[in-house]
C-alpha positions in Angstrom: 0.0 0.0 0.0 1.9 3.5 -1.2 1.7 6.8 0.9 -1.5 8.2 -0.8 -3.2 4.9 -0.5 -2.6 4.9 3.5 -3.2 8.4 3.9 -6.5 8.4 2.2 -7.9 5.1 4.1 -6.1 4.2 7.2 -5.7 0.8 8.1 -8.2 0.1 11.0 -7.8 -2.9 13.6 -11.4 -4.6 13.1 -13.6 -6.7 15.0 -16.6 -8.6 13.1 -18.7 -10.2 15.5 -20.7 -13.6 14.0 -23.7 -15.0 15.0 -22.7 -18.4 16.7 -24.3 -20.6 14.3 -22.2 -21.6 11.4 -18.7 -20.9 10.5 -17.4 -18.4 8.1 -18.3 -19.0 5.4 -20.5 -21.7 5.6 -20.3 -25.1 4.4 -24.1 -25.4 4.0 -26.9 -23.2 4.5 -25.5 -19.2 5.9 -26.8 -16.4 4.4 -25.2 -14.0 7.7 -22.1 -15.9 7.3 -21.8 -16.3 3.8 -22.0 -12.2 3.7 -19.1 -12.0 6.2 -17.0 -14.7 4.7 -16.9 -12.4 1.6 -16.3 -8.8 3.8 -13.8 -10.6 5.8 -11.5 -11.4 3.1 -12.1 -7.8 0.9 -11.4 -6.1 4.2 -8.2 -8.1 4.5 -7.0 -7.8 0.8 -7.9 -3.6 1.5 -4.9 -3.8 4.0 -6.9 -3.8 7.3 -6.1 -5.8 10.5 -9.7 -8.3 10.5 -10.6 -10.5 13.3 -13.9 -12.6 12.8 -15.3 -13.5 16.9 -17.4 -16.7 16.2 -17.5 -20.1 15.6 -15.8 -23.2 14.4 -12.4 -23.4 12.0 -10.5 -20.5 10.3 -11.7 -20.7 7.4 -11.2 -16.9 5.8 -7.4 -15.3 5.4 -9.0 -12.7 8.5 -7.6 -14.0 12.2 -10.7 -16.0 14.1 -11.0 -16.0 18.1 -13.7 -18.5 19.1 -16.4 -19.0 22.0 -17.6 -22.1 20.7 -15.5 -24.8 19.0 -18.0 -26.1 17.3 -20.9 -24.6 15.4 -23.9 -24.4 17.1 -26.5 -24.7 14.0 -28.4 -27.5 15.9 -29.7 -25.4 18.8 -30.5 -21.9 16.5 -32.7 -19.8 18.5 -31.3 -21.0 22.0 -31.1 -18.0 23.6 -29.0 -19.0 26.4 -26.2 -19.7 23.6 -26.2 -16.1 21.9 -26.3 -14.6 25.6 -22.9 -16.9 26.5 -21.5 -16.3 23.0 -22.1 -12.7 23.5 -20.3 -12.4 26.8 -17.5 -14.3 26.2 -17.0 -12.2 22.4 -17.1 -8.8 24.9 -13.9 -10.5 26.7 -12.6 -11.7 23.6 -13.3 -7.9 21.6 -11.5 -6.3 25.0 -8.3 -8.3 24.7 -8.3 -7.2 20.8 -8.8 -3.5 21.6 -10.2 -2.6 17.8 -10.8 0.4 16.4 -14.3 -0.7 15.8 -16.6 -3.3 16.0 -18.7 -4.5 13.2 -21.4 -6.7 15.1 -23.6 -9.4 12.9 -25.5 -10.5 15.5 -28.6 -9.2 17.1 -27.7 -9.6 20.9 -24.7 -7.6 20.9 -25.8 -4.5 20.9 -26.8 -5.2 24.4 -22.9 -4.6 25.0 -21.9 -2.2 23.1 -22.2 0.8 25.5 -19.6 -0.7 27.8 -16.8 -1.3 24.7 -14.1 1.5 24.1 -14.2 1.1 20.6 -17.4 2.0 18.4 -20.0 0.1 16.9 -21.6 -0.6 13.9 -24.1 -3.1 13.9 -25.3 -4.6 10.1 -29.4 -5.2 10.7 -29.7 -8.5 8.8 -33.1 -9.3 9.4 -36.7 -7.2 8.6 -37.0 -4.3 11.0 -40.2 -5.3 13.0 -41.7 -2.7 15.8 -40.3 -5.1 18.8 -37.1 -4.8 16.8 -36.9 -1.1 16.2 -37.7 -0.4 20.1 -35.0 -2.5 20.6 -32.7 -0.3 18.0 -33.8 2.9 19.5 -33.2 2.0 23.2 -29.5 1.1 22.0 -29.1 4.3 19.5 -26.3 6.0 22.0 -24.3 3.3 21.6 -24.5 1.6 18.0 -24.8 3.4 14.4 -26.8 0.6 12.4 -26.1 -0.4 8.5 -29.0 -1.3 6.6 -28.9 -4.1 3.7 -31.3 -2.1 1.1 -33.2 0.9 1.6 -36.3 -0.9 1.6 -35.6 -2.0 5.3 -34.1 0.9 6.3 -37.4 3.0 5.2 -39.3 0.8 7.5 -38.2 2.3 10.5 -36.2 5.9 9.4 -35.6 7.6 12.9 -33.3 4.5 13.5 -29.4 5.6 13.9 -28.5 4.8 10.8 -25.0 5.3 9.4 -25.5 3.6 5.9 -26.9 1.3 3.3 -24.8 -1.6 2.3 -25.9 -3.8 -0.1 -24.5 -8.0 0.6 -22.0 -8.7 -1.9 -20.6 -12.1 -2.8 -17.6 -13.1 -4.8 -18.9 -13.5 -8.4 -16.3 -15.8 -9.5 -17.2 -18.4 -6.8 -20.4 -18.9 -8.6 -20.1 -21.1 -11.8 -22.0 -19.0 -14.9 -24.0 -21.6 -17.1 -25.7 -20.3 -20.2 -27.6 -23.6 -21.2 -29.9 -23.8 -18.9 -32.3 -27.3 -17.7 -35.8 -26.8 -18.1 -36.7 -26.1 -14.1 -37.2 -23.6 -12.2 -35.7 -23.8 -8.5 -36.1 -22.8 -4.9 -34.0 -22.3 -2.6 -34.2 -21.5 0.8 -35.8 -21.9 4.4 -39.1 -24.0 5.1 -40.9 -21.0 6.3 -44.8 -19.4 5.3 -43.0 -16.0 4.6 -40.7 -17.5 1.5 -43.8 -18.1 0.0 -42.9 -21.8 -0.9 -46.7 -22.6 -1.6 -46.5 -19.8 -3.7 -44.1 -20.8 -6.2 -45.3 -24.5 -5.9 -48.7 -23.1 -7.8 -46.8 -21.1 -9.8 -44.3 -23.7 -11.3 -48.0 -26.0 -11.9 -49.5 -23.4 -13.6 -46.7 -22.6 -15.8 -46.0 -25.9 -16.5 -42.5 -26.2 -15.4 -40.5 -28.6 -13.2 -39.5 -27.4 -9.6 -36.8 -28.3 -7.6 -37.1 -27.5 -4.3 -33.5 -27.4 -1.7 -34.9 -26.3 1.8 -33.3 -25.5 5.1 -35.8 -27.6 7.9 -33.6 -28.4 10.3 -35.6 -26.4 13.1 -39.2 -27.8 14.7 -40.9 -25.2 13.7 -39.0 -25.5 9.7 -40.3 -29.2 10.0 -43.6 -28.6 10.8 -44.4 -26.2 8.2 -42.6 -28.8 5.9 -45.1 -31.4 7.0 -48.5 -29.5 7.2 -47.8 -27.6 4.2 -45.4 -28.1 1.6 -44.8 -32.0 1.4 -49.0 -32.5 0.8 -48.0 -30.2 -2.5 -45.4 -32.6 -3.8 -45.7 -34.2 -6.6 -44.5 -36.0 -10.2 -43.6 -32.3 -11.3 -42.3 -31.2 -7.6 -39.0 -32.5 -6.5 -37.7 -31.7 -2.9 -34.1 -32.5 -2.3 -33.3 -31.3 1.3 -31.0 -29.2 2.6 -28.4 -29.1 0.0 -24.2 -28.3 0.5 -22.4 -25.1 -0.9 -21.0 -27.5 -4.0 -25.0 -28.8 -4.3 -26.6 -25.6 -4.5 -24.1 -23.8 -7.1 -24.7 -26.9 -9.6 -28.4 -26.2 -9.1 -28.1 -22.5 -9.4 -26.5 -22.6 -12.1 -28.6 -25.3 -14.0 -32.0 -23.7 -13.6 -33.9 -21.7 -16.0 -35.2 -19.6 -13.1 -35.0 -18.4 -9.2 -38.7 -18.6 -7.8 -38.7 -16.1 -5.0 -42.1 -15.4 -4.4 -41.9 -14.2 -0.8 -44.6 -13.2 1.4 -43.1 -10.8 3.5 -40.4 -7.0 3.0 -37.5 -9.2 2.7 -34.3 -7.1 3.7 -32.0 -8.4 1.4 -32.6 -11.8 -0.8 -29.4 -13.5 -0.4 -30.0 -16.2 -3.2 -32.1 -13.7 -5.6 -27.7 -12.4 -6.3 -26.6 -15.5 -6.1 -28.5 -16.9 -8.6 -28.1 -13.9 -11.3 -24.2 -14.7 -10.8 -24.8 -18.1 -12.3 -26.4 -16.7 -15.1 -30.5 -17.1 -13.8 -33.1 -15.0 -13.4 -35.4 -14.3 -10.6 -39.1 -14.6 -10.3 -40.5 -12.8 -7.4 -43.0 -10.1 -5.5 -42.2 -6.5 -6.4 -41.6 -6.2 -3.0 -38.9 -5.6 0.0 -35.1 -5.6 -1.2 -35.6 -7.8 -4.5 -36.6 -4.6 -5.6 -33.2 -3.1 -5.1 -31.4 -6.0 -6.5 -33.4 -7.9 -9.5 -33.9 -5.6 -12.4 -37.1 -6.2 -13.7 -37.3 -7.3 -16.9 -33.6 -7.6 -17.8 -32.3 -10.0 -14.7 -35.6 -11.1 -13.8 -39.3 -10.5 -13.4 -41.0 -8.8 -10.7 -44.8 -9.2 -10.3 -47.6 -7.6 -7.8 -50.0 -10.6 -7.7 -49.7 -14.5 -7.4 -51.8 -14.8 -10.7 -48.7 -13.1 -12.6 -45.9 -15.7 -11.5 -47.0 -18.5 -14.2 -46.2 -16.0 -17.0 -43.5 -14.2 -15.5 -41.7 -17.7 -15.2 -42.1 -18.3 -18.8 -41.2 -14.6 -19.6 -38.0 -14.9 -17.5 -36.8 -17.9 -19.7 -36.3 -15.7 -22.3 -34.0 -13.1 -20.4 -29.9 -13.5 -21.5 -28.2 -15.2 -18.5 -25.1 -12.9 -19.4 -27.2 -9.9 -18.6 -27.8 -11.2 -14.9 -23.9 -12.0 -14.5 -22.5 -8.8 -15.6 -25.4 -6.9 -13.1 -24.1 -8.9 -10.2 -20.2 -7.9 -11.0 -21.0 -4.4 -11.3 -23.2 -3.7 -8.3 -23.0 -6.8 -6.2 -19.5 -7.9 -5.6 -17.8 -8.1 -3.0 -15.0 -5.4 -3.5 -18.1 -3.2 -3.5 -19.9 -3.8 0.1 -16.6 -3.6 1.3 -15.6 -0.2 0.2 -18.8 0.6 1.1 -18.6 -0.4 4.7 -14.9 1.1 4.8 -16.7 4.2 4.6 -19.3 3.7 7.0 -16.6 2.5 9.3 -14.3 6.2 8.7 -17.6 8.0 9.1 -18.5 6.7 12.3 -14.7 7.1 13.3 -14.3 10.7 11.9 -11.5 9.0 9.9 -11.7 10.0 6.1 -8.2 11.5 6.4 -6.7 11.1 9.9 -3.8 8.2 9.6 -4.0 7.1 13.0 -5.5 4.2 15.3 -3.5 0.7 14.6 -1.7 1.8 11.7 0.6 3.9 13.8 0.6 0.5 16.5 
């Protein structure tokens, strides 16, 4: 890194704070992780000093300081483990003494107030009332970064410092231009990603669907049960919970994304992931999507249930190179992290002070 290049961004000292589910990245289902996987390692390449506080192995070029050894996946929602992980990641964040703290998780903004350093805290999940009362009661101590401006609408007098879209690597995700005749989704067995939905959708249309579901969860299973699996049939094929290899092949292979979700999605993780491979999206005109599918060109964005049939039909027309080349130029992972290097020297008052661990 030359002189101008150090004078004009710093190198900072950074914490990033995971959720203590899955390792970074992921070697299944991650969506959290799979974003900070990707940061990590463009925050590393940038010059800066990265240590991930979570889970499992080392598996990013960023240092890792653990809680648990192993990932806790099997007991998501455990409150008991995010309230341990979170107290033993303050000791572990005290003993690092960062310039800043970039906190993934939702419970550690409960600790923030007592850390020397700043925070800024990436709000991965739809803003609900409970969770913007929660956000505003910790607003002295934690500047927020939205994922689209979608969320960040749906609760504006939250402290927030930026919006960030994910990014992903694109060259991690195999491009396919010949695409199999089904369309595919991908995802968690919940009501909001509208799996019924696109179930109908794929009938109606005529089309095969593949189906690769998260269901690990009780509550994943039941829904599974009572809902989706009485919708299977000759023309419906559900594969489980599928591995990081797994799902590339079937992103890339399908002819389309179904994405018809129910609910202001902050984000939609996959809906990038599968324009990288070359396939368009079928979805709601609704939540984030709307920041990141571009209707008609890398995918097709409907109001009602009644327009998914011909939408999937429509987006098997769409050039697969067109949803690749959107993905490198606004979705990458060089991007979110220049982006967040910003947010991190406004919240610092940094822009073009040399100073915290670069002068250690």
């Amino acid at each position: 890194m030359d002189q101008a290049t150090t004078l004009e961004r710093p190198r900072l000292r950074l914490a990033l704070l995971a959720p203590p589910w899955y390792e970074i990245p992921p070697v299944a289902y991650g969506g959290v992780e799979e974003v900070m996987g990707e940061l990590a390692e463009q925050l590393v390449a940038r010059g800066h000093d990265v240590t991930i506080v979570g889970v499992g192995r080392k598996r990013t070029r960023a240092k890792l300081r653990t809680t648990y050894d192993e990932p806790q996946g099997e007991r998501i929602g455990d409150r008991t483990v995010e309230i341990a992980h979170a107290a033993e990641a303050q000791q572990v964040i005290a003993e690092l003494q960062p310039d800043l703290v970039h906190d993934h998780t939702m419970i550690g903004a409960l600790t923030a107030a007592v850390r020397p350093a700043p925070t800024v805290a990436t709000v991965h999940s739809i803003v609900t009332p409970d969770l913007a009362r929660y956000y505003r009661a910790v607003r002295e101590s934690v500047q927020l970064v939205a994922v689209s401006d979608t969320q960040r609408r749906l609760a504006p007098d939250l402290p927030w410092a930026a919006t960030v879209h994910n990014g992903i690597n694109p060259y991690r995700f195999p491009f396919r231009a010949d695409k199999e005749d089904y369309a595919l989704v991908l995802g968690r067995s919940t009501p909001e990603k509208g799996i019924d939905i696109a179930i109908r959708a794929a009938r109606e249309a005529g089309r095969r669907l593949v189906i690769a579901l998260k269901r690990s969860q009780p509550d994943e299973r039941a829904y599974f049960d009572e809902v989706i699996r009485p919708l299977l049939g000759p023309t419906t094929e559900y594969v489980g919970e599928v591995s990081q290899e797994e799902k590339l092949t079937l992103l890339a292979r399908a002819r389309c994304l179904l994405f018809p979700v129910r609910w202001e999605e902050p984000f939609g993780m996959v809906a990038v992931e599968a324009m990288a491979c070359g396939t368009p999206v079928v979805g709601f005109s609704r939540g984030g999507i709307q920041e990141t599918v571009r209707g008609g060109v890398t995918g097709v964005l409907v109001s009602r249930e009644a327009e998914l049939a011909a939408a999937v039909d429509h987006a098997a027309q769409l050039d697969p190179h067109a949803c690749r080349e959107h993905v490198q130029r606004n979705f990458s992972g060089e991007t979110m992290a220049r982006n967040y290097e910003r947010a991190y020297y406004s919240v610092l008052h940094l822009r073009a002070v040399p100073q915290f661990s670069g002068a250690r």
